[in-house]
C-alpha positions in Angstrom: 87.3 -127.7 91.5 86.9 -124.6 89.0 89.2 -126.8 86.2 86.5 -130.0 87.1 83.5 -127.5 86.4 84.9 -126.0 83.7 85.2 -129.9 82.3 81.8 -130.8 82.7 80.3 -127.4 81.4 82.4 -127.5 78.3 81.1 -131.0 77.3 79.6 -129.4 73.5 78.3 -132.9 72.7 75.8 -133.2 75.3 75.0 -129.5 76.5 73.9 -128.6 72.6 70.2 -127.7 70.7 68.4 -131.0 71.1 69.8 -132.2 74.2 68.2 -129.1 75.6 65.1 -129.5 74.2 65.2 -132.8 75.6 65.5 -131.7 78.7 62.9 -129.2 78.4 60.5 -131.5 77.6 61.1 -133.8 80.7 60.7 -130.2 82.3 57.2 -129.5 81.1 56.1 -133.2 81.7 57.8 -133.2 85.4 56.3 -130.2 86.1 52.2 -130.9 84.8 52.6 -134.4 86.8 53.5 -132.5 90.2 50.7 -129.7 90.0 48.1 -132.1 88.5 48.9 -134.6 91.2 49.3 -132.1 93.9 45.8 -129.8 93.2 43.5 -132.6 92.3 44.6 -134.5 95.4 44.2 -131.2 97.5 40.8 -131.2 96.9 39.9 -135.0 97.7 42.1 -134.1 101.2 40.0 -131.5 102.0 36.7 -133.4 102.5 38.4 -136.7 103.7 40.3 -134.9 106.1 36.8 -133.6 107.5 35.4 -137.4 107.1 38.6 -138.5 108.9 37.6 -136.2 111.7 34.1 -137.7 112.4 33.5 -140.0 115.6 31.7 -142.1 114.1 34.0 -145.3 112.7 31.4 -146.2 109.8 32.3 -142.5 108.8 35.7 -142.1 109.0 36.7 -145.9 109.0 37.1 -146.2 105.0 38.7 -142.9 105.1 41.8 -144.1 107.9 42.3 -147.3 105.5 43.0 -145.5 102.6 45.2 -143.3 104.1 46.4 -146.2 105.8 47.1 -147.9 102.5 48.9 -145.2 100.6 51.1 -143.8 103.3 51.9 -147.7 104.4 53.4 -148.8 100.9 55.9 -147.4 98.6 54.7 -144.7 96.2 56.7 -147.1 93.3 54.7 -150.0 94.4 51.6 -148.2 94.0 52.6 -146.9 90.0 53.5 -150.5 89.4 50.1 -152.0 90.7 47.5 -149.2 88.7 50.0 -148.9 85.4 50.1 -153.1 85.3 46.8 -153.3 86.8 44.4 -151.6 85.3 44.9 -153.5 81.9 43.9 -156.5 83.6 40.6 -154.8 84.3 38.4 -157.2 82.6 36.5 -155.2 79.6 38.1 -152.0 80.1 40.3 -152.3 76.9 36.7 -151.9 75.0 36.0 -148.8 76.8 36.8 -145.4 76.4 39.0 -145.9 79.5 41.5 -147.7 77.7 42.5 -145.1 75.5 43.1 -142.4 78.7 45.1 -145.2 80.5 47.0 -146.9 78.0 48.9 -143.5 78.0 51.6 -144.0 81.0 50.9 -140.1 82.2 47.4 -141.4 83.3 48.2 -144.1 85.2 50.8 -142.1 86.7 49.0 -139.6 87.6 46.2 -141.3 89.2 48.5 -143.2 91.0 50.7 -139.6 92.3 47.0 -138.4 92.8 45.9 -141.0 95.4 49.3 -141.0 97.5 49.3 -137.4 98.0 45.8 -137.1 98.7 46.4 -139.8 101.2 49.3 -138.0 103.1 47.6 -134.4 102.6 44.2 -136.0 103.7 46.3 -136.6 107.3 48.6 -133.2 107.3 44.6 -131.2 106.9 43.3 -134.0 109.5 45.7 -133.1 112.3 45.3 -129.4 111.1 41.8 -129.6 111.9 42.0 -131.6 114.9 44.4 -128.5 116.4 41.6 -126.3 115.8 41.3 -124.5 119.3 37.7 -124.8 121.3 37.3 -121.1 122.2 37.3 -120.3 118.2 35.0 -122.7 117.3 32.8 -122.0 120.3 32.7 -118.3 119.7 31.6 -119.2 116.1 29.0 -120.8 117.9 27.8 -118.0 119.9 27.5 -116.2 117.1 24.8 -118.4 115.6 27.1 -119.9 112.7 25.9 -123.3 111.1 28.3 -126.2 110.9 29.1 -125.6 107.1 29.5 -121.9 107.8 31.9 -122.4 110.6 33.8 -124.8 108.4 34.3 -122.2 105.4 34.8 -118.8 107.6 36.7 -120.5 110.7 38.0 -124.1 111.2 39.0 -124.5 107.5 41.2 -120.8 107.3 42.9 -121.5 110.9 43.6 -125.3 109.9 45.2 -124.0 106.4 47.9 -121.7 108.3 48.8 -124.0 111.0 49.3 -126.7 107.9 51.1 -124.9 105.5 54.4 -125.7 106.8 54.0 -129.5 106.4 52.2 -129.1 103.1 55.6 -127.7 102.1 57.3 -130.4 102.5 54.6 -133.0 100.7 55.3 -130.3 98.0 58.8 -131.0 97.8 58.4 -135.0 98.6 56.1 -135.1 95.3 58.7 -133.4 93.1 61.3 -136.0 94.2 59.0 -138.4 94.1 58.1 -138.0 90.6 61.8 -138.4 89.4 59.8 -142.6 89.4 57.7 -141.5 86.9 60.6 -142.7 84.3 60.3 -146.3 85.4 56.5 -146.6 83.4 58.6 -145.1 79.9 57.3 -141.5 80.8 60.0 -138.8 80.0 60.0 -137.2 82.6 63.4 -135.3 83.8 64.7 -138.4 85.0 63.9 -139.8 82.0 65.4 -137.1 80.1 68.8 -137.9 81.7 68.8 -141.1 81.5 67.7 -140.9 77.3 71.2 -138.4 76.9 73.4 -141.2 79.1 72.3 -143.8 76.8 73.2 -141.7 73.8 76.2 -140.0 74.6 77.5 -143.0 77.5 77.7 -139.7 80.2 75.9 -140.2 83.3 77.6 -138.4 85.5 77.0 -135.0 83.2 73.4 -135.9 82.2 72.2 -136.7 86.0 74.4 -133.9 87.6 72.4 -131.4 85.2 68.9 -133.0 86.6 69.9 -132.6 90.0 70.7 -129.2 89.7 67.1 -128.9 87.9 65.5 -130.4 90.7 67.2 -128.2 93.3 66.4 -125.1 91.5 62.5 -126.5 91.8 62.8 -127.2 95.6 64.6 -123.7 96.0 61.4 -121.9 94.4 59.1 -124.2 96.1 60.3 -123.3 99.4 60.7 -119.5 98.3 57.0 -119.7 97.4 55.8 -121.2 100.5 57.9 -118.8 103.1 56.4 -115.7 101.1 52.6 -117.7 101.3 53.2 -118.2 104.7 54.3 -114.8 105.6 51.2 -113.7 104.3 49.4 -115.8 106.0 50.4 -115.3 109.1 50.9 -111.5 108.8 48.4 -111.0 111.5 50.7 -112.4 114.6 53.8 -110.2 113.2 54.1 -107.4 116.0 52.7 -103.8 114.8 56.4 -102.2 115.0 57.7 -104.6 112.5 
């Protein structure tokens, strides 16, 4: 095993000044995709997930079929559909529109941003929906409006009890992205893939993406253990 690493680190043709930069670059565009993606659609969850919580079906009924439509189809499907799609628009290639979308990081992103928002729309949902009665009845008692209640109680308690599968949307959108290549966007995936063509190496090229991506998911999960910790600080016993 050491002489087999020793090989593949060694290879001077591919692990040299542009190759790097190369990579670098599918680094940067990986890593704007995922946090775009991931706080835009954090903020359309947040009110659907309320919406999704209302009794009344005219209310929450459009809500549950868009979260219906994301989470029941494959995220590549989806990419295909709005980076094909939206060029068939009729008109829009006379609008301003056309010059955002006729980039492939638009249509990508829009298309990352709706299937997260969809998922994260249903992690807040159950959140919310776990909400215990005494809390929100005490808020209640204590003459709190619906919107205040929201913001000071229901909304803070949901957040701790749904960082934990949040995580993991985290982590499913970084691995997710490695698609992003398919729509000509070099991405890290893309990166690889660019080097293998060039230098007829895939095993090198994808093994250094891999360990790329598991460096991401090890500081993803290192940043949501220490978030979560602090967030739930307060049921940590006083001797510790």
């Amino acid at each position: 095993m050491p002489e087999f690493l020793a090989e593949l680190l060694n290879q001077n043709e591919i692990f040299n000044a542009t190759t790097v930069i190369h990579y670098w670059g599918g680094l940067v565009t990986t890593v704007q995709l995922v946090f775009l993606s991931l706080v835009i659609g954090l903020f359309l969850a947040v009110p659907l997930a309320i919406l999704r919580t209302v009794r009344n079906p005219f209310v929450s009924g459009p809500v549950w079929l868009y979260t219906y439509i994301f989470r029941g189809t494959p995220l590549l499907i989806q990419l295909y559909i709005i980076y094909y799609g939206i060029g068939q628009i009729e008109g829009i290639q006379e609008t301003f529109w056309w010059d955002i979308f006729r980039d492939p990081f638009y249509p990508a992103l829009l298309a990352f941003t709706l299937n997260t928002a969809a998922y994260t729309t249903e992690i807040i949902r159950g959140a919310l929906m776990a909400t215990p009665q005494g809390e929100v009845e005490a808020a209640k008692a204590y003459g709190m409006s619906w919107a205040l209640r929201m913001r000071r109680i229901v909304l803070p308690s949901a957040f701790r009890r749904a960082i934990q599968a949040y995580s993991n949307e985290v982590i499913f959108m970084l691995h997710a992205s490695a698609i992003a290549s398919v729509v000509t966007i070099v991405d890290l995936t893309g990166a690889a893939r660019d080097i293998y063509s060039r230098f007829y190496a895939p095993f090198t090229a994808f093994v250094a993406v891999a360990l790329v991506y598991m460096a991401l998911t090890f500081l993803i999960v290192y940043g949501f253990r220490r978030l979560e910790q602090h967030l739930l600080k307060h049921q940590r016993p006083l001797n510790q």
